[in-house]
C-alpha positions as CSV (number, residue, x, y, z in Angstrom):
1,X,88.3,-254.6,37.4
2,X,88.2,-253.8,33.8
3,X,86.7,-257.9,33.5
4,X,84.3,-257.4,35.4
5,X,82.8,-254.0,34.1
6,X,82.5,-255.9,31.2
7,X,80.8,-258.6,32.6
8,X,78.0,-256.5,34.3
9,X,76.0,-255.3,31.5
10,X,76.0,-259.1,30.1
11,X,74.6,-259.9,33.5
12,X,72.0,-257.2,33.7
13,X,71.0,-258.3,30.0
14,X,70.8,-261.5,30.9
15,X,68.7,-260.9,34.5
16,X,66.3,-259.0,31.9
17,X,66.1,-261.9,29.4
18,X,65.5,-264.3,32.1
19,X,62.8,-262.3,33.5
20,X,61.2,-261.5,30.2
21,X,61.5,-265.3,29.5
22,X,58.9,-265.9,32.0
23,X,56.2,-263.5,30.8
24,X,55.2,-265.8,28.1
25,X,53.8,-268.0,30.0
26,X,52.1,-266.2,32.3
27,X,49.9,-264.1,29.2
28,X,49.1,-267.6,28.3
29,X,47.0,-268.2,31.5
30,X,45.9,-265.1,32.0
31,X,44.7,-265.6,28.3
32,X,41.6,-267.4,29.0
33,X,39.7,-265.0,31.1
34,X,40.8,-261.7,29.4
35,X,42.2,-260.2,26.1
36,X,46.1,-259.5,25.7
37,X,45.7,-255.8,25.3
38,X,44.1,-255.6,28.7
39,X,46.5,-257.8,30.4
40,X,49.7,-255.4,28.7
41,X,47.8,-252.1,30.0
42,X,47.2,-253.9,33.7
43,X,50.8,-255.0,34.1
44,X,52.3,-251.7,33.0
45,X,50.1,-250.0,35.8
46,X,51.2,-252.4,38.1
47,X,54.6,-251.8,37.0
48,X,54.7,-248.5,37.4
49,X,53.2,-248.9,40.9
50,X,55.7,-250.8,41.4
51,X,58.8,-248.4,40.6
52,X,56.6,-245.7,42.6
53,X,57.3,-247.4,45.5
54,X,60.5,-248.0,44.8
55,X,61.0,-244.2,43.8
56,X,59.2,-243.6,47.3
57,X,61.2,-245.8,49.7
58,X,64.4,-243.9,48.2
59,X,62.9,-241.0,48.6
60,X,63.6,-239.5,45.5
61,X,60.7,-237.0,44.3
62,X,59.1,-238.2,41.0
63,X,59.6,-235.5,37.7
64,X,59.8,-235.3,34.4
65,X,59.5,-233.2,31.4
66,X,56.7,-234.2,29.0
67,X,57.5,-232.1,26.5
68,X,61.2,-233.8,25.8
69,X,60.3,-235.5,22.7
70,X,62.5,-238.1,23.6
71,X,60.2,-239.6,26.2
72,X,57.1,-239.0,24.4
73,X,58.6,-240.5,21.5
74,X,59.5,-243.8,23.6
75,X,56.7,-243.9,25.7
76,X,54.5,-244.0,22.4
77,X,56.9,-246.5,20.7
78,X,56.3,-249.2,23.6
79,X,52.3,-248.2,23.8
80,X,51.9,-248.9,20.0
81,X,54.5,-251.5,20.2
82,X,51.8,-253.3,22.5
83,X,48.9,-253.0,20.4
84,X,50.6,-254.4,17.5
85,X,51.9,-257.2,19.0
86,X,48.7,-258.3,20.6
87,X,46.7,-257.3,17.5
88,X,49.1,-259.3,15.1
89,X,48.8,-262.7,17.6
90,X,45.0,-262.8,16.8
91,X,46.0,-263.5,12.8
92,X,49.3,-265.6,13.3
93,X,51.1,-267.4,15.5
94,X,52.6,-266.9,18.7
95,X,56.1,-268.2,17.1
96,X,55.6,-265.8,14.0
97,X,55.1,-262.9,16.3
98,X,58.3,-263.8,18.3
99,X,60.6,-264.5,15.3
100,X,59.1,-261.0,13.4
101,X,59.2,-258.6,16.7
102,X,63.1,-259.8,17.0
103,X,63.5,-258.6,13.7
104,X,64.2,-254.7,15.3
105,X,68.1,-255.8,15.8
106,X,67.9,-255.1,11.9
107,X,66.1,-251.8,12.3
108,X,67.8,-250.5,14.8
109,X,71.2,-250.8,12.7
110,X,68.8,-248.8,10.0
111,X,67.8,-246.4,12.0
112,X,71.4,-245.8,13.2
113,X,72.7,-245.3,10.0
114,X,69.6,-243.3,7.9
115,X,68.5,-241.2,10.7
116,X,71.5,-240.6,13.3
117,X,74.5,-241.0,9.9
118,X,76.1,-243.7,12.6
119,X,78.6,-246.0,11.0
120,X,78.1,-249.9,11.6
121,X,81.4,-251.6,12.0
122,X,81.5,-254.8,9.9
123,X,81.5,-256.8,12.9
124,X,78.3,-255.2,14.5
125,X,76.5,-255.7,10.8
126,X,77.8,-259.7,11.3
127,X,76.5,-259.9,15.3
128,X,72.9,-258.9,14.0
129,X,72.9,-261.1,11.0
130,X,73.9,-264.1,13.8
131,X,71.2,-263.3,16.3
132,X,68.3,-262.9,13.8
133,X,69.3,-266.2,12.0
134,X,69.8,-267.2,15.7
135,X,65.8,-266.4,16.7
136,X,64.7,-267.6,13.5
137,X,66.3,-271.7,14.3
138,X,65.0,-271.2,17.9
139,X,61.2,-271.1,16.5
140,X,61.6,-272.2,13.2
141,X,59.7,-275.4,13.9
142,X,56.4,-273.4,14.7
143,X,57.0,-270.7,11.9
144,X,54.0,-270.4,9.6
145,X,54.7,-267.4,7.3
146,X,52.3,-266.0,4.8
147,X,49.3,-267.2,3.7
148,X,46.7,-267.1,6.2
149,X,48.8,-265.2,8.9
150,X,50.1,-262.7,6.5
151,X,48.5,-259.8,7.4
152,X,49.3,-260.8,11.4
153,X,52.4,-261.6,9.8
154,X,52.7,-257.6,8.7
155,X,51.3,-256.5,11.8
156,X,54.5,-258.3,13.6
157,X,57.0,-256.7,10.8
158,X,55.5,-252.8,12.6
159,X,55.6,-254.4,16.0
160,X,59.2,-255.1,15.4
161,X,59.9,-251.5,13.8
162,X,57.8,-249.9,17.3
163,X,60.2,-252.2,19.4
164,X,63.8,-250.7,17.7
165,X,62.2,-246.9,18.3
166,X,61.6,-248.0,21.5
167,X,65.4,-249.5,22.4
168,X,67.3,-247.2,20.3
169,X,65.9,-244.0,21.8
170,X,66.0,-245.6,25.5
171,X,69.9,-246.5,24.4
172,X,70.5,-243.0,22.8
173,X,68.7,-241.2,26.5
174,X,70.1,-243.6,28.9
175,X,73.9,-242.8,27.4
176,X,73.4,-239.5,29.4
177,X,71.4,-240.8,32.1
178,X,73.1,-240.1,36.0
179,X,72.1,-242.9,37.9
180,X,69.5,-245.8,38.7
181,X,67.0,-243.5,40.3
182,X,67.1,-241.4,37.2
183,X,66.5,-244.5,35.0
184,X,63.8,-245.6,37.1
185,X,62.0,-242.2,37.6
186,X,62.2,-242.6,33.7
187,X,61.4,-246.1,33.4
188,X,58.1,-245.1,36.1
189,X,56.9,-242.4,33.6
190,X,57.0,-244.8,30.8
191,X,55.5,-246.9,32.1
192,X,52.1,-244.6,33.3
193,X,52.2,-242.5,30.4
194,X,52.1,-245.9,28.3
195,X,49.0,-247.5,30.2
196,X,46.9,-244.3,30.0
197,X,47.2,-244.6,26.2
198,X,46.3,-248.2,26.0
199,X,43.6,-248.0,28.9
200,X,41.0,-246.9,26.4
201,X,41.4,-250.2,24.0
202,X,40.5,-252.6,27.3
203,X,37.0,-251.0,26.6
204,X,36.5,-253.0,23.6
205,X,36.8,-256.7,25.0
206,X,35.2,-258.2,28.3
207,X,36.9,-260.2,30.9
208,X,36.6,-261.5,33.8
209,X,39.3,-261.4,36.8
210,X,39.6,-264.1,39.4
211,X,41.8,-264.2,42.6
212,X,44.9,-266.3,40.8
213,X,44.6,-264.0,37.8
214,X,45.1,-261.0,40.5
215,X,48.3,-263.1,41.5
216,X,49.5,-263.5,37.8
217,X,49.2,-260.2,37.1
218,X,50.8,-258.9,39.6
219,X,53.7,-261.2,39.2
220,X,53.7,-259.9,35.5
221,X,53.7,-256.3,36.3
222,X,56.2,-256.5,39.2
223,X,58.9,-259.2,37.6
224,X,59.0,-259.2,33.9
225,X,57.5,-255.6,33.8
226,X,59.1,-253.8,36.4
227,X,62.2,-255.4,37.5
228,X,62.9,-256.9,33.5
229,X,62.6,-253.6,32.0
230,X,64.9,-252.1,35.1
231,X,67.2,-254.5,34.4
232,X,67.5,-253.6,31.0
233,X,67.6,-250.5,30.8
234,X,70.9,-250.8,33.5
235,X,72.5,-253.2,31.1
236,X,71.5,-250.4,28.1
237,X,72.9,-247.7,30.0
238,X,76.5,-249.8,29.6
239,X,76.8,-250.7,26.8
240,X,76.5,-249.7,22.9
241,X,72.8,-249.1,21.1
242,X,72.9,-252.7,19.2
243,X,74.4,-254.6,21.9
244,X,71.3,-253.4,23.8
245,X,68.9,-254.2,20.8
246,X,70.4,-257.8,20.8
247,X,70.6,-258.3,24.5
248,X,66.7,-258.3,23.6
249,X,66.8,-261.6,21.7
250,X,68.2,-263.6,24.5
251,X,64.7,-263.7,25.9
252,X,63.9,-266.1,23.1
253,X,66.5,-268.3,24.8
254,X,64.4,-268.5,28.4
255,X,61.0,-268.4,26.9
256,X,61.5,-272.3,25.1
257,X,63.6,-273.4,28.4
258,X,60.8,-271.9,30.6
259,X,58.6,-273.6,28.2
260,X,60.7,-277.0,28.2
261,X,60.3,-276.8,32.3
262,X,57.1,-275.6,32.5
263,X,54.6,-276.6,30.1
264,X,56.9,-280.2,29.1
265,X,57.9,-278.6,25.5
266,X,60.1,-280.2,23.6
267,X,63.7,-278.9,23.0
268,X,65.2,-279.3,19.9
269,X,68.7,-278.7,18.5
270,X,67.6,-276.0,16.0
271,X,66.6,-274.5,19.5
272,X,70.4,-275.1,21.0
273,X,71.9,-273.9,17.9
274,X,69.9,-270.9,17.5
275,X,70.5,-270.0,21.1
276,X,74.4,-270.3,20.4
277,X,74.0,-268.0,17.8
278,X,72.3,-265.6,19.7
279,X,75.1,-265.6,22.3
280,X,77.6,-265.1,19.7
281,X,76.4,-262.4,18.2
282,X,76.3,-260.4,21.7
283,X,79.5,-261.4,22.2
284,X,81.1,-260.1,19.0
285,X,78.5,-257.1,19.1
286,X,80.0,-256.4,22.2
287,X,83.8,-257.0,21.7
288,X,83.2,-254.6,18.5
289,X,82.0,-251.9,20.3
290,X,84.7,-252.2,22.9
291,X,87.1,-251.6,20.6
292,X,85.4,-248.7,18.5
């Protein structure tokens, strides 16, 4: 028994990753008929339609306090953490924006130790280092740092700081979280509150929506929005703050197989290695904080 609790946070995390993986390519269609930034606030209002009616079919009654700083700090965390990451893709690359945003392993074990005085076991500080170096040889071959990109570059860097708020605050909440519902009401209230800050940016760029875009995005906002950040946040609940940060990275893994299947990318051994470098360092993350 003991095995398998073990096992089911890995599998949420990896459920999430998988579902994550996917969203990639989706934005990249959507891409050509409207901005990112309107996409992101679209798919988080159809995702948190769709936990609404998940909330509603359980008939659990929708509440929360918006004055717990907690969830106003999160919920801002993932709205900026959108802005910068679709801002920072217009000056670099899609690779330098994935490599730099799975930088917030590093400042979530920062965080940890400056703001909450927690202590990071040697092992923990050694799972990080693994996954980041991990990331970096799964999109090394695209990386383009500096130069032209540098201030998209930057922009990335904050998007990554936004994203370890984000997941260390969810981690540190949904430690004394009850049950699914309750993560989901959450998750539902994130969600809304999020969109309503971004809805004012899709203002600012035109687009135009055609019948499979409407089928895109709602595949975006139920699967890799809805259900990916569910997932997550059921794997988080389970297991330690930086094992949920690096549970993250794994999505790196699915988005260049997705790629490979999809859209005929190569796959390279960098890419292997790197992804078996990620998986170690989740695993040892994970053994680590079994035994703290």
């Amino acid at each position: 028994m003991a095995g398998n609790s073990n096992l089911i946070p890995l599998i949420y995390g990896l459920l999430a990753a998988f579902s994550w993986g996917t969203h990639g390519i989706i934005i990249r269609y959507l891409s050509s008929d409207m901005n990112g930034l309107t996409s992101a606030t679209l798919r988080l209002y159809i995702g948190a339609l769709t936990l609404f009616v998940i909330l509603k079919i359980r008939g659990h009654t929708e509440r929360i306090n918006i004055k717990d700083r907690s969830f106003l700090l999160i919920t801002l965390a993932l709205a900026v953490n959108f802005v910068l990451f679709h801002v920072g893709l217009d000056d670099t690359s899609a690779s330098n924006a994935v490599m730099l945003e799975n930088t917030a392993p590093i400042f979530v074990v920062i965080f940890l130790f400056v703001i909450f005085r927690e202590k990071v076991r040697l092992m923990e500080g050694v799972a990080v280092i693994a996954t980041v170096i991990g990331v970096y040889l799964t999109v090394r071959h695209d990386l383009e740092i500096g130069g032209k990109g540098l201030l998209g570059d930057g922009i990335e860097i904050l998007a990554g700081v936004t994203w370890a708020i984000f997941m260390m605050m969810s981690s540190r909440w949904l430690s004394t979280s009850s049950g699914a519902l309750e993560r989901i009401n959450y998750l539902f209230y994130i969600f809304l509150g999020a969109a309503l800050m971004l809805t004012p940016f899709t203002f600012f760029y035109p687009f135009s929506i055609d019948g499979n875009d409407v089928v895109w995005l709602l595949v975006l906002g139920i699967f890799p929005t809805a259900i990916g950040y569910y997932l997550w946040y059921e794997a988080a609940a389970r297991v330690s703050t930086i094992t949920a940060s690096l549970l993250f990275t794994l999505t790196v893994i699915f988005t260049f197989i997705n790629a490979a299947i999809f859209l005929g990318e190569e796959m390279t051994v960098d890419m292997i290695s790197g992804a078996v470098l990620i998986v170690i360092g989740i695993v040892v993350s994970r053994i680590s904080a079994a035994r703290k």
